[in-house]
PAVEX-287426 format. One record per atom (N, C-alpha, C): residue number from 0; chain; residue in one letter; x, y, z; atom name. Coordinates in nm, 4 decimals. Atoms other than C-alpha are relative to their C-alpha. Last residue first. Layout:
<rs>
R     n   chain   res         c1         c2         c3   atom
R   NUM       A     A          X          Y          Z     CA
...
</rs>
This chain:
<rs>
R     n   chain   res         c1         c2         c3   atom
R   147       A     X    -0.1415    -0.0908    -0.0361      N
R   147       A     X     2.9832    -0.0700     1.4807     CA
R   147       A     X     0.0118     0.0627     0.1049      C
R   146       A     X    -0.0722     0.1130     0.0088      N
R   146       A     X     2.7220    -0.3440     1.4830     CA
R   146       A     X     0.1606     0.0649     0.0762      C
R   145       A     X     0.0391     0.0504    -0.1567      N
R   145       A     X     2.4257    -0.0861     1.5087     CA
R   145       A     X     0.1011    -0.0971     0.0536      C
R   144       A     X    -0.0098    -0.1235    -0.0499      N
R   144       A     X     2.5342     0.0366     1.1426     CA
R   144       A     X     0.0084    -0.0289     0.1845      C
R   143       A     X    -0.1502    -0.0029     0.0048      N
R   143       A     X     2.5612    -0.3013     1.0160     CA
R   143       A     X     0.0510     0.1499     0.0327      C
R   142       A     X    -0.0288     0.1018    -0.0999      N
R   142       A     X     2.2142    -0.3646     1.1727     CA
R   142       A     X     0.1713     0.0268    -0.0178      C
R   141       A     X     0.0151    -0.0604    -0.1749      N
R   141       A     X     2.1032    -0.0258     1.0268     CA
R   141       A     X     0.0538    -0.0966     0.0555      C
R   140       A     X    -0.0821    -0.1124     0.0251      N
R   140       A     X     2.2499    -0.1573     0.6658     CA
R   140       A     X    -0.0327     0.0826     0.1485      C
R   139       A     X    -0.1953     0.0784    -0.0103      N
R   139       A     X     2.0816    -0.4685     0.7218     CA
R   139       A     X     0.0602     0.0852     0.0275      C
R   138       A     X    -0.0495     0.0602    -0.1006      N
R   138       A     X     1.7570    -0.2919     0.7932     CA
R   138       A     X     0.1169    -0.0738     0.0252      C
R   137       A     X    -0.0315    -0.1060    -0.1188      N
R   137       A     X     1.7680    -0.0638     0.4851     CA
R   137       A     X     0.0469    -0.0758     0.1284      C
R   136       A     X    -0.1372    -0.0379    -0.0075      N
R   136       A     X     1.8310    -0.3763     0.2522     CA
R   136       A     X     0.0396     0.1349     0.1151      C
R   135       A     X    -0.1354     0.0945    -0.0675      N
R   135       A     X     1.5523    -0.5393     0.3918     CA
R   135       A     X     0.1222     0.0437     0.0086      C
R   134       A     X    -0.0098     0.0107    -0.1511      N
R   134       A     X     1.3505    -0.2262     0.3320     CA
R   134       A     X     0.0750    -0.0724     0.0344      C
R   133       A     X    -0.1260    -0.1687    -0.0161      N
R   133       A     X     1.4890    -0.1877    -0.0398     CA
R   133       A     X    -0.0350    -0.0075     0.1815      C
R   132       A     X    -0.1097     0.0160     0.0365      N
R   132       A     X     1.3561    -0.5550    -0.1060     CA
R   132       A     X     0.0792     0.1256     0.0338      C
R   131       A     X    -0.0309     0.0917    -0.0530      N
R   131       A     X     0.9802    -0.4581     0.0246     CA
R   131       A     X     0.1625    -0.0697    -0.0144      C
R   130       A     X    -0.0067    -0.0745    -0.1234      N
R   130       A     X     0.9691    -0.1602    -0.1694     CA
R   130       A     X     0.0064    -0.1593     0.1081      C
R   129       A     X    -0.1977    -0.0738    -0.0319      N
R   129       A     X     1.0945    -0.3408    -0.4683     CA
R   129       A     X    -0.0126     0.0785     0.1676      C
R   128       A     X    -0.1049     0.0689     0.0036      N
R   128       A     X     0.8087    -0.5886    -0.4204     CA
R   128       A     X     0.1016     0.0801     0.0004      C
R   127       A     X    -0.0147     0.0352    -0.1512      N
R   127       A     X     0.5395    -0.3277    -0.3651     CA
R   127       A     X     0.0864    -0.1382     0.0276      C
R   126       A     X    -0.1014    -0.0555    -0.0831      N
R   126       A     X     0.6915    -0.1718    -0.6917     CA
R   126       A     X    -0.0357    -0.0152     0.1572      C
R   125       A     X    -0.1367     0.0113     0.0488      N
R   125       A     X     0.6087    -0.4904    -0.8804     CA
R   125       A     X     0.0733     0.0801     0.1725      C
R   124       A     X    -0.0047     0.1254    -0.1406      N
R   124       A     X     0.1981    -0.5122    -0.7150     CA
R   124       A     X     0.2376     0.0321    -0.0635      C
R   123       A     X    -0.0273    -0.0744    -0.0624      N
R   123       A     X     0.2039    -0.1405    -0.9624     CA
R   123       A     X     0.0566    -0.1008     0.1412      C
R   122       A     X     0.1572    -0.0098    -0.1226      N
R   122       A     X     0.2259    -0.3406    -1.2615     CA
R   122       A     X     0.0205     0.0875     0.1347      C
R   121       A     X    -0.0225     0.0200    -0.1609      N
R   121       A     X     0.4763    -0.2339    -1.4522     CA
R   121       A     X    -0.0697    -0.0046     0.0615      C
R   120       A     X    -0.0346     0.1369    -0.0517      N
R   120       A     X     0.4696    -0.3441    -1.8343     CA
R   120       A     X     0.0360    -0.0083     0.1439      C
R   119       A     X     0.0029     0.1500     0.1117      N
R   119       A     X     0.3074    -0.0478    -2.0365     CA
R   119       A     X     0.0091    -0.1377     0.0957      C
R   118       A     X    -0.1076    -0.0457     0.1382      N
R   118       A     X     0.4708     0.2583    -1.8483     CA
R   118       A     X    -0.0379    -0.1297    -0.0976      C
R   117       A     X    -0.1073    -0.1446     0.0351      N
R   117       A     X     0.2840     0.1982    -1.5664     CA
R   117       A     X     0.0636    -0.0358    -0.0725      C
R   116       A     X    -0.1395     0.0293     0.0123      N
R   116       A     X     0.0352    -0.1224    -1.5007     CA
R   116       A     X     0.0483     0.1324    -0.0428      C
R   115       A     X    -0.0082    -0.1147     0.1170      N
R   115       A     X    -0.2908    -0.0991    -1.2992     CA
R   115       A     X     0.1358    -0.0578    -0.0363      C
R   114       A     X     0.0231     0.0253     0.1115      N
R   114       A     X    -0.3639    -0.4408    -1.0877     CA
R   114       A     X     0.0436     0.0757    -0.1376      C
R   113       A     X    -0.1006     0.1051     0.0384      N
R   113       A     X    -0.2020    -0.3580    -0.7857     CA
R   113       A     X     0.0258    -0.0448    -0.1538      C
R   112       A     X    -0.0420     0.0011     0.1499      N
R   112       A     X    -0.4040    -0.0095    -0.7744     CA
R   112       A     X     0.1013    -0.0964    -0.0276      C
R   111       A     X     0.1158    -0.0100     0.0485      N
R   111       A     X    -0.5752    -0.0756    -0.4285     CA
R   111       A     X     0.0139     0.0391    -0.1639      C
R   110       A     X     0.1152     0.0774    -0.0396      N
R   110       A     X    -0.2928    -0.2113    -0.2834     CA
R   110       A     X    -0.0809     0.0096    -0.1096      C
R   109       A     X    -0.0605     0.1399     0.0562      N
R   109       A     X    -0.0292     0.0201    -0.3928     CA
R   109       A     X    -0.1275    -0.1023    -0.0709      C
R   108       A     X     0.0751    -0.0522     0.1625      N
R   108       A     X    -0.3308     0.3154    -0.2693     CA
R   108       A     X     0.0927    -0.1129    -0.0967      C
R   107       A     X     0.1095     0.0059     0.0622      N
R   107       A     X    -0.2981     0.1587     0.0498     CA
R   107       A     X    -0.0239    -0.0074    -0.0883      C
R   106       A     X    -0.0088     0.1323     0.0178      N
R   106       A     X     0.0529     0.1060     0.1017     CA
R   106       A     X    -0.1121    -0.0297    -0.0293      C
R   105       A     X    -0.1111     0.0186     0.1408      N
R   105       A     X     0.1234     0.4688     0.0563     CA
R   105       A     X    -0.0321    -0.1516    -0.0609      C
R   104       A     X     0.0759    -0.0768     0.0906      N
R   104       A     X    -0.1197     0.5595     0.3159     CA
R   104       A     X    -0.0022    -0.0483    -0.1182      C
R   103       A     X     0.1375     0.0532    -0.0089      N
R   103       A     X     0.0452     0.2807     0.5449     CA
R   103       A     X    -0.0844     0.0700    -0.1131      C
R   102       A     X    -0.0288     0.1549     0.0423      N
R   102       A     X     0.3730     0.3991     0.4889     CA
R   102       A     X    -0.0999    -0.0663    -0.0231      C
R   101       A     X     0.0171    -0.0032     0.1276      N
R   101       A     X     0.2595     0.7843     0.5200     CA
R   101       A     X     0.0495    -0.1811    -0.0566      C
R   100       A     X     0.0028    -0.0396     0.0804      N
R   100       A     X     0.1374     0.6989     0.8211     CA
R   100       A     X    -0.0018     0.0321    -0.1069      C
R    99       A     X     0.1283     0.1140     0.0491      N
R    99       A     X     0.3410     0.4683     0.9825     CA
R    99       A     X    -0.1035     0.0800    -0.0759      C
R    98       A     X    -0.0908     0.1009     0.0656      N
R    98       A     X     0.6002     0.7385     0.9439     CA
R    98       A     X    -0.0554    -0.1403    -0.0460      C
R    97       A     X    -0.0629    -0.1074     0.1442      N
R    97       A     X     0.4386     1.0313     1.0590     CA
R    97       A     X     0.0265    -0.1491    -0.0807      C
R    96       A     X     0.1238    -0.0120     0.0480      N
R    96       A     X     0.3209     0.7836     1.3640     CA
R    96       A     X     0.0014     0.0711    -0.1170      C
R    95       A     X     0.0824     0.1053     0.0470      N
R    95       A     X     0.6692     0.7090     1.4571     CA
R    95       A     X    -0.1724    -0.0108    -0.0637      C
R    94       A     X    -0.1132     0.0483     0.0976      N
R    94       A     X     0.8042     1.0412     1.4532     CA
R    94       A     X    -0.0794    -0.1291    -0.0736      C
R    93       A     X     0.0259    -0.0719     0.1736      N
R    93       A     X     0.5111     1.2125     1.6038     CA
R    93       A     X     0.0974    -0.0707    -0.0642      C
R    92       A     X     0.1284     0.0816     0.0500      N
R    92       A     X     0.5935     0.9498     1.8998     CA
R    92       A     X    -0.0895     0.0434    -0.1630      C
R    91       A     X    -0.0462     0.1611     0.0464      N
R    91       A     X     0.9318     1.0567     1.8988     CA
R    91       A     X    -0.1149    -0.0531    -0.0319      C
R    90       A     X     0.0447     0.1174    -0.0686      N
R    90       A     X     0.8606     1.4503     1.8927     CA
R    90       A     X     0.0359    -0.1531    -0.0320      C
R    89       A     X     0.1539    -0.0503    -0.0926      N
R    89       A     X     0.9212     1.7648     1.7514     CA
R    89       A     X    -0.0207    -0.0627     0.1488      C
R    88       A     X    -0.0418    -0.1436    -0.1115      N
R    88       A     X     1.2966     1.7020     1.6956     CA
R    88       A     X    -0.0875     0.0489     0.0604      C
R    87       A     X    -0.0850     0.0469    -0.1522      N
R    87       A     X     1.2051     1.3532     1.5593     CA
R    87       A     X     0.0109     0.1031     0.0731      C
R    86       A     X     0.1263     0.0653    -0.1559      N
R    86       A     X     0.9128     1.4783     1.3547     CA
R    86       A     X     0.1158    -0.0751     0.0974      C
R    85       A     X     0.1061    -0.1152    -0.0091      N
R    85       A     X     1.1572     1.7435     1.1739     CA
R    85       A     X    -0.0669    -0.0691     0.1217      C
R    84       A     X    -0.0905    -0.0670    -0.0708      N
R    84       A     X     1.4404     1.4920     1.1027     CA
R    84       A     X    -0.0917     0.0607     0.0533      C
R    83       A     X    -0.0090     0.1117    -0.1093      N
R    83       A     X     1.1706     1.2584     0.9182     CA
R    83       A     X     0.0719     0.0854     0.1214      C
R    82       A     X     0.1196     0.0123    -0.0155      N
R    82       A     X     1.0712     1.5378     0.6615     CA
R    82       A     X     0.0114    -0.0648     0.1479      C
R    81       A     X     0.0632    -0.0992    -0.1056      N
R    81       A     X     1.4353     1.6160     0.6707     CA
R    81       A     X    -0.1510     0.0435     0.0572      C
R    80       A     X     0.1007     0.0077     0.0690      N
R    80       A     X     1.5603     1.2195     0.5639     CA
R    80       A     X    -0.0443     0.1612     0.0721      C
R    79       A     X    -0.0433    -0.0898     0.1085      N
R    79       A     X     1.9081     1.2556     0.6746     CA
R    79       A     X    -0.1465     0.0232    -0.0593      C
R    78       A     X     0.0393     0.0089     0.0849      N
R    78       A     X     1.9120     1.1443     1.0434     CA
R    78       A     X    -0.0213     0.0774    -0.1657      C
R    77       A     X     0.1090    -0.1339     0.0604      N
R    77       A     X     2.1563     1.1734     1.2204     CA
R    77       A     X    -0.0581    -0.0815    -0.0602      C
R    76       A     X     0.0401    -0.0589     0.1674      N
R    76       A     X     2.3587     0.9553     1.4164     CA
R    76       A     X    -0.1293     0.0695     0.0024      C
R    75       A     X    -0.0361    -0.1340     0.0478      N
R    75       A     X     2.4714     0.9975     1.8106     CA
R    75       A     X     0.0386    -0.0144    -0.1731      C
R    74       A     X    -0.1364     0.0461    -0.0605      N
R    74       A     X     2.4286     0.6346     1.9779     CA
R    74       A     X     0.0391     0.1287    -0.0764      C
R    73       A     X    -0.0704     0.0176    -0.1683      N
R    73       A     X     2.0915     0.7699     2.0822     CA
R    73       A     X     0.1419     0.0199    -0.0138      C
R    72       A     X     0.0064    -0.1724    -0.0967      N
R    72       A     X     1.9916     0.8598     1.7162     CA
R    72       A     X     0.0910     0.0243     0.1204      C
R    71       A     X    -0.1070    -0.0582     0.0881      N
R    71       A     X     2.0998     0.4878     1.5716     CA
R    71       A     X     0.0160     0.1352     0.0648      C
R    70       A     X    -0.0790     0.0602    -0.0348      N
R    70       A     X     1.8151     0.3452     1.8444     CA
R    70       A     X     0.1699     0.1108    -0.0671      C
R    69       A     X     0.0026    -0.0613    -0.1389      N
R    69       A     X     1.5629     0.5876     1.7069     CA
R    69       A     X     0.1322    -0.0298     0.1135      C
R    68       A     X    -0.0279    -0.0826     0.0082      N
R    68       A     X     1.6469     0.4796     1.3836     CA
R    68       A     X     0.0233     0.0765     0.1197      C
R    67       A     X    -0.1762    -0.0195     0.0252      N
R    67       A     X     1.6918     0.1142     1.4611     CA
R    67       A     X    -0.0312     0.1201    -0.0199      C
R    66       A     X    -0.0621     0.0181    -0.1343      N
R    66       A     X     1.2942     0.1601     1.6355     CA
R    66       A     X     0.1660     0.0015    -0.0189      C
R    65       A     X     0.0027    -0.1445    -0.0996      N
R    65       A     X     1.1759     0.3497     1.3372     CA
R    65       A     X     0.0512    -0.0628     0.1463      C
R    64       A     X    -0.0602    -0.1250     0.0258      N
R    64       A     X     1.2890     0.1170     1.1025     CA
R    64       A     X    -0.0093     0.0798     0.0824      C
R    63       A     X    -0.1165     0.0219    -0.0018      N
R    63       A     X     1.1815    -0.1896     1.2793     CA
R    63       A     X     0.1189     0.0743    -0.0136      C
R    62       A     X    -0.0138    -0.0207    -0.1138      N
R    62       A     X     0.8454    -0.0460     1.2520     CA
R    62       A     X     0.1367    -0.0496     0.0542      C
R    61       A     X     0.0119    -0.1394    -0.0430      N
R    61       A     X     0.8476    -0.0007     0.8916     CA
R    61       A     X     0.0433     0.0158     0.1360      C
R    60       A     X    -0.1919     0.0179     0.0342      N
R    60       A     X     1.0122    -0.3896     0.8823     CA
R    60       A     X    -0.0304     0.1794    -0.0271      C
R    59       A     X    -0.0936     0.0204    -0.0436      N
R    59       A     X     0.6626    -0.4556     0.9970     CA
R    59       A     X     0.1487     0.0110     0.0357      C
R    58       A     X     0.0484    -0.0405    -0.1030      N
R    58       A     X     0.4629    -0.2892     0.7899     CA
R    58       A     X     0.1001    -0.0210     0.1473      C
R    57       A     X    -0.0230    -0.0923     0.0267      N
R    57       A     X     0.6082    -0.4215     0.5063     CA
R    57       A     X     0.0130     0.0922     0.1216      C
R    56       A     X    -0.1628    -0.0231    -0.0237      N
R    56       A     X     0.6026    -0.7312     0.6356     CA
R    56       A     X     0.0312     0.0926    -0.0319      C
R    55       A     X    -0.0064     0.0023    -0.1607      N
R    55       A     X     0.2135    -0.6531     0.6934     CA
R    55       A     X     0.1544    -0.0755     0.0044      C
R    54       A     X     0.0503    -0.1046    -0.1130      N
R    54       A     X     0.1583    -0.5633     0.3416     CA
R    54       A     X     0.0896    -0.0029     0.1448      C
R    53       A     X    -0.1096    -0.0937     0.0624      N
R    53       A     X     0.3988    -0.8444     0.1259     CA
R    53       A     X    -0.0477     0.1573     0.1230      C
R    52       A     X    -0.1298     0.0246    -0.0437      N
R    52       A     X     0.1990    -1.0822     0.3490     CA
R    52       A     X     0.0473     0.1140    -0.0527      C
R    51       A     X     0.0127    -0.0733    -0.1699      N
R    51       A     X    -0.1435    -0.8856     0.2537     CA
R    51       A     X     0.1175    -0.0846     0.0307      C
R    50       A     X    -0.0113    -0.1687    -0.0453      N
R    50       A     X    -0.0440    -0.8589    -0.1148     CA
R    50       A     X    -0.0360     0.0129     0.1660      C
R    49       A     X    -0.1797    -0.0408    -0.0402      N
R    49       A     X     0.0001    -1.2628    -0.1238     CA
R    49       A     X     0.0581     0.1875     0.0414      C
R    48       A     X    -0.0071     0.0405    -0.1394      N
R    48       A     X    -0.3547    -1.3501    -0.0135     CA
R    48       A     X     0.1878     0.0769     0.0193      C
R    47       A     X    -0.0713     0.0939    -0.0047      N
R    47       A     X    -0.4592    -1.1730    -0.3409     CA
R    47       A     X     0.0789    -0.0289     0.1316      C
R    46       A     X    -0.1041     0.0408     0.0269      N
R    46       A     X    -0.7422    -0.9710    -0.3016     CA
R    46       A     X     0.1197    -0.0479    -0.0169      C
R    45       A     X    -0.0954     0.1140    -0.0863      N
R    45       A     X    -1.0534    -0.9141    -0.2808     CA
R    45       A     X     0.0949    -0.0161    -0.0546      C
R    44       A     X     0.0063    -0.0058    -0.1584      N
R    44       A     X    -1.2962    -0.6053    -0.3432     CA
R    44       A     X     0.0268    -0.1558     0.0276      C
R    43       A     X     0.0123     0.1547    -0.0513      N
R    43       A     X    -1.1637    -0.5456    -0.6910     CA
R    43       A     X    -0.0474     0.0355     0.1506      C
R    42       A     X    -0.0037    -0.0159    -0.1589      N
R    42       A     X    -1.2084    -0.1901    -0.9045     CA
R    42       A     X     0.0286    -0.1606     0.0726      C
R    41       A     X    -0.0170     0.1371    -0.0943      N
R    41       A     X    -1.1357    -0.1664    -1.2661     CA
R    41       A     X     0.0201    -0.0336     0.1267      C
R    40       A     X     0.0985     0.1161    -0.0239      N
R    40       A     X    -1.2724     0.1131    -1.3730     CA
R    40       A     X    -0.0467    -0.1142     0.0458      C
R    39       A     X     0.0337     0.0086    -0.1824      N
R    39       A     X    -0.9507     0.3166    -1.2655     CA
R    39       A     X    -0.1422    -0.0762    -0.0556      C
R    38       A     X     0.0128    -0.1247    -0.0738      N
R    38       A     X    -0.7876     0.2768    -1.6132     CA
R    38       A     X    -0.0689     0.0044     0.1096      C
R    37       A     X    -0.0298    -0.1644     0.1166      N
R    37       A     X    -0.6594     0.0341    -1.8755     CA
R    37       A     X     0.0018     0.1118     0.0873      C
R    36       A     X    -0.1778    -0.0122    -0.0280      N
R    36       A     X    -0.6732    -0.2846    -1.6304     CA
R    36       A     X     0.0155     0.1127    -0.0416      C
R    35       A     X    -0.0224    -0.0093    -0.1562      N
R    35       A     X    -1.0492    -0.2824    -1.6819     CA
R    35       A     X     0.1293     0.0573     0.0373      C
R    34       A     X    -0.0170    -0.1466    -0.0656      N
R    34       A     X    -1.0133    -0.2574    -2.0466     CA
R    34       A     X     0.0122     0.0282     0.1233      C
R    33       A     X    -0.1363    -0.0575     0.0132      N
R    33       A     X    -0.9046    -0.6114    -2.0652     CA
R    33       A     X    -0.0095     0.1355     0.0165      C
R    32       A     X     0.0161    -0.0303     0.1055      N
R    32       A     X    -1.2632    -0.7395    -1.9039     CA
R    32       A     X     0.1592     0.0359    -0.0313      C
R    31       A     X     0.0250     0.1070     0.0482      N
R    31       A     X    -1.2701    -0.9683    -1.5864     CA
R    31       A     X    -0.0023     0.0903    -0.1863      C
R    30       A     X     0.0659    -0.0758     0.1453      N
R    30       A     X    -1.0713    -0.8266    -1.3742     CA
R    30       A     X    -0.0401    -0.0892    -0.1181      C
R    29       A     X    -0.0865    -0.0342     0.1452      N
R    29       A     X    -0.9984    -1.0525    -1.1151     CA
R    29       A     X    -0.0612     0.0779    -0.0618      C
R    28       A     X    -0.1172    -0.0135    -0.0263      N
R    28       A     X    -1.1456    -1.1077    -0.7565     CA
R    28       A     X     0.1173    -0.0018    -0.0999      C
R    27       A     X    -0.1040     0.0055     0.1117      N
R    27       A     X    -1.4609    -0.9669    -0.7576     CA
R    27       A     X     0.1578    -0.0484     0.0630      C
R    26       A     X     0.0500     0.0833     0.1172      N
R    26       A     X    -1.7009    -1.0767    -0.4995     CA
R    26       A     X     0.0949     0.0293    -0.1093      C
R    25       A     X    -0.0463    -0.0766     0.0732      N
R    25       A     X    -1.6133    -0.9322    -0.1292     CA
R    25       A     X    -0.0388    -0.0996    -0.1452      C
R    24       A     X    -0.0912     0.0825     0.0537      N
R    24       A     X    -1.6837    -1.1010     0.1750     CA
R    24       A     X     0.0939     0.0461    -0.1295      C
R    23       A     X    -0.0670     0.0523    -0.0995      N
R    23       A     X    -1.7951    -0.8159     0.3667     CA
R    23       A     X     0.0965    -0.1048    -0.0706      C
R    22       A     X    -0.1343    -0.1006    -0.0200      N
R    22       A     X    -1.9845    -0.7161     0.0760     CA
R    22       A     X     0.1094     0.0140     0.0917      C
R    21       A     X    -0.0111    -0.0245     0.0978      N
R    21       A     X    -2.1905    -1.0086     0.0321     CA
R    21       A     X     0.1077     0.1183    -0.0452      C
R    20       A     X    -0.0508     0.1546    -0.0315      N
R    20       A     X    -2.2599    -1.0778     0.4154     CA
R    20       A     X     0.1137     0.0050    -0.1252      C
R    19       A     X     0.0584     0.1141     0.0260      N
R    19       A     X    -2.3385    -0.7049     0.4425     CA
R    19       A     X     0.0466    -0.1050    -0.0213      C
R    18       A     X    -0.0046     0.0979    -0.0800      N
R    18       A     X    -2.1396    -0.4556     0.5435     CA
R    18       A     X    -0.1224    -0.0886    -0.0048      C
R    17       A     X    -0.0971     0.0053    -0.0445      N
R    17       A     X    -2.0828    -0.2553     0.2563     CA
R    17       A     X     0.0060    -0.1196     0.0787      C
R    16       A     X    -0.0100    -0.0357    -0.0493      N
R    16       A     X    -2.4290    -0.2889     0.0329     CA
R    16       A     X     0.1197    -0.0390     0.0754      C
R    15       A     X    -0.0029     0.0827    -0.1351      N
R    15       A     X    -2.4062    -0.4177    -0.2449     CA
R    15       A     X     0.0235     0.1123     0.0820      C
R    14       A     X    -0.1078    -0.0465    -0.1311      N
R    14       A     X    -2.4978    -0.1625    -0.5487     CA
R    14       A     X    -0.0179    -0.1266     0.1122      C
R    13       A     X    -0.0312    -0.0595    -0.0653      N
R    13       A     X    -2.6850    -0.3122    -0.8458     CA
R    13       A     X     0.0721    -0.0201     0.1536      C
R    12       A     X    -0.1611     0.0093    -0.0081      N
R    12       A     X    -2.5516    -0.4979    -1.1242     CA
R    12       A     X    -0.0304     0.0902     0.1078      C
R    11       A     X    -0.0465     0.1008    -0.0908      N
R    11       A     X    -2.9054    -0.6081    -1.2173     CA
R    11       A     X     0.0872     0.0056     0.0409      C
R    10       A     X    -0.1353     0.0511     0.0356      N
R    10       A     X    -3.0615    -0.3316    -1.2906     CA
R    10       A     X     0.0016    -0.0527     0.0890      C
R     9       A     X    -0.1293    -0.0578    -0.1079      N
R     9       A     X    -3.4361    -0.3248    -1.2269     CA
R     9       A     X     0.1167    -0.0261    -0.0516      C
R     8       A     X     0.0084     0.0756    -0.1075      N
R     8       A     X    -3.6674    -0.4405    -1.5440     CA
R     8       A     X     0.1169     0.0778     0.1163      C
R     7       A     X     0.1352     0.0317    -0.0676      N
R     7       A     X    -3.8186    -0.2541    -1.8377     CA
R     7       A     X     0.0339    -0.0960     0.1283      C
R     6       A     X     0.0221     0.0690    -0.0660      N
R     6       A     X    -3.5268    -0.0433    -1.9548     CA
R     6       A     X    -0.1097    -0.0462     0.0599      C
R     5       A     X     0.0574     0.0242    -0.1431      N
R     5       A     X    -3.5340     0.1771    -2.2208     CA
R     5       A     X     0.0278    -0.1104     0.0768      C
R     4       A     X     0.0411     0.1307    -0.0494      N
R     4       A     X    -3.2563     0.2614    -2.4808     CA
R     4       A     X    -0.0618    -0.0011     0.1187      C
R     3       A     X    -0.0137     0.0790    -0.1401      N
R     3       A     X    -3.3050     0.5578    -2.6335     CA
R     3       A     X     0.0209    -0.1182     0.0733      C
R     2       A     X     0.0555     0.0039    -0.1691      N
R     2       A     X    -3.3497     0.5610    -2.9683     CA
R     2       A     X     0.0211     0.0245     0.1073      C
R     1       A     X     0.0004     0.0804    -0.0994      N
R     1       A     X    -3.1508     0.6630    -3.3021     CA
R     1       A     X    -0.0608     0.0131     0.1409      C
R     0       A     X    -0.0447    -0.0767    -0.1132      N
R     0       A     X    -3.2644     0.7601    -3.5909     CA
R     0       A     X     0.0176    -0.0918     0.1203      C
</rs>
């Protein structure tokens, strides 16, 4: 039959505390098993220097957006997005904050699931590369909008 398994000493894998020296810095920075990757087990608290550039140009070229949009507005375009249409008519500052927002929200959970992969072979760090490539192309396309 089978036992229990006891323990006769403290675990050793326990909890860091947040702000501590140790958790502050952060200690995982790969997965270190293959299941990890499989499903939310796999947690990291550091990570790759290149997801915070890809972040904060992201971020960036958000706010770019909402200033050519706002800009585009004036010279008498629309907007088509009606989530977005909504917080302009409310407000401009609701506009921009709606907008950082869900960008930022969005950019979180990216982030924090870089590692997972979809459909087999997509990591999730991929579609914070296409989203980064579809912004550039938005801002051109406002600049060649702003041109005319």
């Amino acid at each position: 039959m089978n036992q229990p398994e006891q323990r006769s000493r403290r675990e050793r894998r326990h909890r860091i505390r947040p702000f501590s020296i140790p958790g502050l810095r952060g200690r995982r920075r790969r997965l270190r098993r293959a299941d990890d990757s499989a499903g939310e087990e796999g947690r990291l608290d550091l990570y790759p220097p290149a997801l915070l550039v890809i972040t904060v140009a992201i971020l960036l070229l958000c706010a770019l957006d909402a200033h050519n949009t706002l800009l585009i507005l004036q010279l008498g375009g629309r907007e088509i997005n009606p989530l977005m249409d909504y917080l302009i008519q409310t407000d401009h500052h609701l506009f921009v904050a709606g907008k950082f927002f869900l960008t930022g929200s969005g950019l979180l959970l990216f982030v924090g699931y870089h590692h997972v992969a979809l459909w087999r072979h997509l990591k999730v760090r991929y579609i914070l590369y296409g989203l980064l490539v579809l912004y550039l192309f938005l801002i051109a396309y406002q600049w060649v909008l702003l041109a005319r």
